[in-house]
C-alpha positions in Angstrom: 56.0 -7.5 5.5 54.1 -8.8 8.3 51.1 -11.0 7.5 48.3 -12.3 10.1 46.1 -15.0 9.7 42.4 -14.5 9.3 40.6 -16.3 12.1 37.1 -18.1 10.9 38.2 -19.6 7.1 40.7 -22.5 8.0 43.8 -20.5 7.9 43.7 -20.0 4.3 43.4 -16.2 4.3 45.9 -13.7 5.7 45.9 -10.1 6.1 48.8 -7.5 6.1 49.2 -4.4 8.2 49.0 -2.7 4.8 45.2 -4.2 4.3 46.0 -6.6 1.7 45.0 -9.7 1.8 46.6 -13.2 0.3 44.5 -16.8 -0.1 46.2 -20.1 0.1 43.2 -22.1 -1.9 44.0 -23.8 -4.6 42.4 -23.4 -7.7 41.1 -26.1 -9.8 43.0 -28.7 -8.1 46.6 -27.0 -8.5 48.7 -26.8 -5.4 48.0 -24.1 -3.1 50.2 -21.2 -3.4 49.7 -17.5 -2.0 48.1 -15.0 -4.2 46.6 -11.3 -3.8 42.9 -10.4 -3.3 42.2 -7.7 -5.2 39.5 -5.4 -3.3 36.4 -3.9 -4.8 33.6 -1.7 -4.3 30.5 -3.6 -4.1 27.5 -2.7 -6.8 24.1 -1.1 -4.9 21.2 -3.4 -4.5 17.7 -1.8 -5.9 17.9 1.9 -5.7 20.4 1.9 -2.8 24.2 4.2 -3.0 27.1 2.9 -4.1 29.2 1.9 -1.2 32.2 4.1 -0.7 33.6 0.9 1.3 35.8 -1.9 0.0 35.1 -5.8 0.1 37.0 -9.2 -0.7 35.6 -12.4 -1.2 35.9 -15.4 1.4 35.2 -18.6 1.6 34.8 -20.8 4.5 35.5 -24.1 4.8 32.1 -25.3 3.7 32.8 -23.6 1.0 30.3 -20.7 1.3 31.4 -17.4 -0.3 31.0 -14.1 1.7 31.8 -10.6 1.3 33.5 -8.8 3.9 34.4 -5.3 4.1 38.3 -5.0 4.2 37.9 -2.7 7.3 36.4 -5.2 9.6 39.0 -7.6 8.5 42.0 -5.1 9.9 40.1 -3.7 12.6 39.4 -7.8 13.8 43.3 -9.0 13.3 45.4 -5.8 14.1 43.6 -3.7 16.2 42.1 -6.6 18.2 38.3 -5.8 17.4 36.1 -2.9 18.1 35.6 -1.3 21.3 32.3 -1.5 22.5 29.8 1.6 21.7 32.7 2.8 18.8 32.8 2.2 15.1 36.1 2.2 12.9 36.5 5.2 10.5 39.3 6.1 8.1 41.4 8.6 9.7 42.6 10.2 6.4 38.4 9.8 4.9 39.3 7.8 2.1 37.8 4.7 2.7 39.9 2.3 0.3 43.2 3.1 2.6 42.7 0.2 5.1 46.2 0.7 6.2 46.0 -0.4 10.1 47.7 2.7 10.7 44.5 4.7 8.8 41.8 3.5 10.8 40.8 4.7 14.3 37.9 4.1 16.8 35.1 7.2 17.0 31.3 6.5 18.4 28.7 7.0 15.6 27.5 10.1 16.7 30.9 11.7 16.1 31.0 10.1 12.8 27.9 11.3 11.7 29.6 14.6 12.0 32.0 14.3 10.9 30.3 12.9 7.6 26.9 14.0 7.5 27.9 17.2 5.5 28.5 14.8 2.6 25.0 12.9 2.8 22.5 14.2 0.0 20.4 16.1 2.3 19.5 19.7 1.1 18.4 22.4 3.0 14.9 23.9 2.6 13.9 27.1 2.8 10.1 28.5 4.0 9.3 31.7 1.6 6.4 34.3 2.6 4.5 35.2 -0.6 6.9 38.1 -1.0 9.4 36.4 -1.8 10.9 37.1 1.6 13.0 33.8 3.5 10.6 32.8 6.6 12.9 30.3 7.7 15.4 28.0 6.6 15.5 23.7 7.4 18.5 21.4 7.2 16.1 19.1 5.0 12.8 17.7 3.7 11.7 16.3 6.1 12.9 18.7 8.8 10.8 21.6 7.2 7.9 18.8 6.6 8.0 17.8 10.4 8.3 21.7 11.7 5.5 22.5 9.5 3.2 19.7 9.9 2.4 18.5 7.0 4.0 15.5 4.8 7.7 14.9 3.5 5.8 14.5 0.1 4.5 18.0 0.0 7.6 19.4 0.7 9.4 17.2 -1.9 6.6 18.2 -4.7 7.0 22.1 -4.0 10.8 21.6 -3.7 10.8 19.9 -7.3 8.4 22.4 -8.9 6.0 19.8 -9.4 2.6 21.5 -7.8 0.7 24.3 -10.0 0.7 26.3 -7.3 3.5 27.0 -5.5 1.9 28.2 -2.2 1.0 25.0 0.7 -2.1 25.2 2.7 0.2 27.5 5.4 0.5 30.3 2.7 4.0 29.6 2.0 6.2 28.2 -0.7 9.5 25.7 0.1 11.9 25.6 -2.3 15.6 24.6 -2.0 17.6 26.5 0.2 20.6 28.3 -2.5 22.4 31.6 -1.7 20.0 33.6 -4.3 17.3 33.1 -1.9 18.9 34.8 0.8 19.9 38.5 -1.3 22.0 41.3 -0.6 20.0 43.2 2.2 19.8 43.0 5.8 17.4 40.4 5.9 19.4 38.1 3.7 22.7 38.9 6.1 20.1 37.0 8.7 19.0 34.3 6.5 22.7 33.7 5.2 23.7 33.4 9.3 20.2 31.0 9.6 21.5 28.7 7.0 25.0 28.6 8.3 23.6 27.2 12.1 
């Protein structure tokens, strides 16, 4: 197997093709001999997401520890840095295969396609006191924005946490789920809404 070296940390790091990576540090004053980093997915800070990405630990020769993601460590020594304007995603979407073969170039709006159907965004829809679907948003704060009035007030209605259902503009927001939509005509339309 091929190994690179890791520019930046004194030559004591080296990445594979395969996107492991070996240190030549020595550990409590034994002799320096190659062993594997084993990557991991780093814990959320405050109230943040997990991160689906994978890190290592390096230290540099002042002997400050940092946590890189193992994709920037590939994408840097075999595929000779990121194109300008382009990110680095995983060609098969699972992000702990950081196989040089696995990653390719794409710019972020591309990837936000390509991705944003897996964000936690829900779509909203507006319901006339009838009960009847008025319209249907992508999200929150969509619906809020369209409707002029604040994220929070959609949220609150969403949640079922308001007494009354109805906003100020006579209508109710609720998440958008397939039983809003019902068997007739109208909900053939509302079905097509939520699929644009």
């Amino acid at each position: 197997m091929e190994w690179r070296m890791i520019a930046g940390y004194g030559g004591f790091y080296e990445v594979s093709r395969l996107g492991e990576v070996r240190s030549y540090r020595s550990c409590w004053g034994r002799l320096p001999s190659s062993r594997l980093l084993t990557p991991y997915k780093r814990q959320p800070r405050g109230k943040g997401r997990r991160s689906n990405r994978v890190f290592v630990k390096l230290t540099d020769q002042n002997g400050r520890a940092r946590e890189v993601p193992l994709v920037n460590i590939v994408v840097d020594v075999w595929k000779g840095g990121r194109p300008p304007g382009m990110v680095a995603y995983h060609i098969n979407g699972d992000t702990t295969d950081n196989r040089a073969a696995n990653i390719g170039f794409i710019t972020p709006r591309e990837l936000g396609e390509m991705t944003g159907h897996k964000s936690r965004r829900r779509p909203v829809a507006k319901i006339f006191e009838s009960g009847e679907v008025a319209e249907v948003y992508r999200s929150a704060r969509e619906a809020a924005a369209q409707n002029h009035m604040s994220y929070q007030t959609v949220m609150d209605r969403c949640n079922n946490k308001i007494k009354n259902p109805y906003a100020l503009d006579g209508f109710n927001y609720q998440w958008d789920d397939w039983n809003h939509c019902g068997s007739t005509a109208e909900g053939a339309n509302c079905r097509e809404r939520r699929r644009t």
